[in-house]
N, C-alpha and C positions, 0 to 999 in steps of 0.2 A: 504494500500500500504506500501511495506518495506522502510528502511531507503536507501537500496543498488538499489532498485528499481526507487526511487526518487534522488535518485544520479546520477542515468544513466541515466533518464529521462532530468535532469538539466541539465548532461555534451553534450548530443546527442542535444538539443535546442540550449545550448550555443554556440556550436560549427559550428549548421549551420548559429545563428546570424551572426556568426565572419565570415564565408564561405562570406556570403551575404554582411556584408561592406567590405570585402577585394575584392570580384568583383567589386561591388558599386565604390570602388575606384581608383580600376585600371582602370575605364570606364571615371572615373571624369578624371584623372591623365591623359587621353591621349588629351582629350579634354582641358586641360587647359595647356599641351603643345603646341598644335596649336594654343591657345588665347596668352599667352608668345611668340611665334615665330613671329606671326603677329604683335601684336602690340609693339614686344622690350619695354616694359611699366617696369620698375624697379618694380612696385609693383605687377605685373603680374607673375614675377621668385621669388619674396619673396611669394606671395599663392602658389604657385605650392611648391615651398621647403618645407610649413608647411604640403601642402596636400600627401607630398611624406613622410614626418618624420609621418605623422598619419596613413600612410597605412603601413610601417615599422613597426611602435607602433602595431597597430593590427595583425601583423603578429608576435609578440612577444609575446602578450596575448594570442592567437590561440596555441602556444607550452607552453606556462604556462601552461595554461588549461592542454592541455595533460601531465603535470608533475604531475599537481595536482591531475586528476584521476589517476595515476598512482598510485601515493602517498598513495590515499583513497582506492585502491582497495589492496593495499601490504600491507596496515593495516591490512584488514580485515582477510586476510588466516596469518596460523599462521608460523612461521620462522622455517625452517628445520635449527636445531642443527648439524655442521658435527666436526668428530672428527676427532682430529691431532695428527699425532702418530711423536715423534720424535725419531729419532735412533742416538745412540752416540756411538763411536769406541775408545774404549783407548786404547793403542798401537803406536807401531812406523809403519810405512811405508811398511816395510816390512813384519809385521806382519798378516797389511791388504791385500798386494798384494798375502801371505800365503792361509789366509782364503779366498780368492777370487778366488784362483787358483782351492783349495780343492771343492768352494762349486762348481764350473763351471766341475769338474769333477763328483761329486756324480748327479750332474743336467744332466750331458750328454751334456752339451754347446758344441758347436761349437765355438771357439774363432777364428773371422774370420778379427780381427784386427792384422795391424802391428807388428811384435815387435821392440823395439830400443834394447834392449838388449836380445841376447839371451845364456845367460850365464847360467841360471839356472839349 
């Protein structure tokens, strides 16, 4: 069996364990708000607070996990390189509004913005 094979195997088990305490707990959790409602027992809203922070907690490991395969599986393929082209204009202002005009004509553009000035 591969390493990528047993990694899916791990994360598809781990993830229904966590499935299964996170129902497990919201079933506890409803139940131990009618034990708290009835009996107003101070120590009956302090178990229901820890049983509520431990189904939170597992609902935190349960998105780990999915980071963590995420993580293991973007290791594995390898990083697409992309390349950056930067372009630089020395020149004044007018320069460029020049060549912008020239290249919108040899392009055949439609300049179909406003003008503020049309003096040109």
């Amino acid at each position: 069996m591969r390493d990528s094979d047993r990694t899916t195997n791990d994360y598809e088990y781990s993830r229904e364990v966590l499935f299964d305490l996170i129902e497990k707990g919201r079933g506890a959790l409803e139940d131990m708000i009618e034990v708290a409602r009835e009996s107003e027992h101070p120590r009956a809203f302090e178990v229901l607070s820890g049983l509520m922070k431990n189904t939170a907690d597992i609902n935190d490991k349960l998105l780990d996990l999915n980071k963590k395969h995420k993580d293991i599986n973007v290791k594995d393929e390898p990083k697409a390189i992309g390349q950056t082209t930067n372009n630089l204009f020395v020149g004044s202002t007018t320069d460029l509004q020049r060549m912008l005009q020239q290249n919108k004509r040899e392009n055949n553009v439609v300049d179909i913005t406003p003008r503020l000035n049309d003096k040109e």
